[in-house]
C-alpha angles and dihedrals in degrees: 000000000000089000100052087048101046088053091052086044085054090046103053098047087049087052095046090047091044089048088055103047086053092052111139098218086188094068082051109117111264092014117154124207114194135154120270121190105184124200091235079073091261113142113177138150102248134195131205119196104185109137091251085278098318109103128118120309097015106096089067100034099036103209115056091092092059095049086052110153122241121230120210111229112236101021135060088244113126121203107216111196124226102166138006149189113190153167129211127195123189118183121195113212098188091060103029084238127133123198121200121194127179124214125184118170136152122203121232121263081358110163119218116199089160142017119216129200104228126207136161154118146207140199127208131208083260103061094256126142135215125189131187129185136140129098133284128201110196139118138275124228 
């Protein structure tokens, strides 16, 4: 009887580590898939997953949502920012408006191995719109 349930004790931390390995972070609510051409010669469609700023700890530190790390699709490499210069588009459908807004940041001590153009859009059910384009220096891992 130990033995039988030290082996589906086994199994089910092997299925829940395999599970999340396998995780897809692009069907993750608020993910963002863009473009990313790198000047280390790297050119890869990206995602990034992190609550529009609102994740966990944010609301009473103020800056781990910008510094969200990318993740390359396809591959367990992970793009870690370290500085940015970026344009955001967002276009309203229900009112015909669009809105633009410019970031640029760099993170102290931030190292930058690589810089990477950034472009991409999505659409959502309603129509709107969302652009993003600009460059970002960071570090693979």
């Amino acid at each position: 009887m130990r033995k039988a349930t030290a082996v589906a004790a086994l199994l089910i931390v092997v299925l829940v580590a395999a599970a999340s390995a396998s995780a897809d972070p692009t069907g993750s609510k608020n993910a963002f898939t863009f473009q990313a051409s790198c000047d280390n010669g790297l050119s890869v469609p990206v995602v990034v997953n992190n609550a529009n700023g609102k994740g966990s700890g944010t609301g009473n530190h103020g800056i781990q949502a910008e510094w969200a790390p990318a993740h390359v699709i396809g591959s367990n490499l992970v793009f870690h920012p370290a500085s940015f210069n970026l344009q955001f588009t967002f276009f309203d459908a229900a009112s015909g408006m669009t809105f633009t807004d410019s970031q640029v940041a760099t993170r102290k001590n931030g190292k930058v191995a690589t810089t990477c153009d950034l472009s991409g859009s999505q659409t959502d059910p309603a129509g709107d719109v969302f652009t993003i384009s600009g460059s970002v220096g960071g570090w693979l891992s």
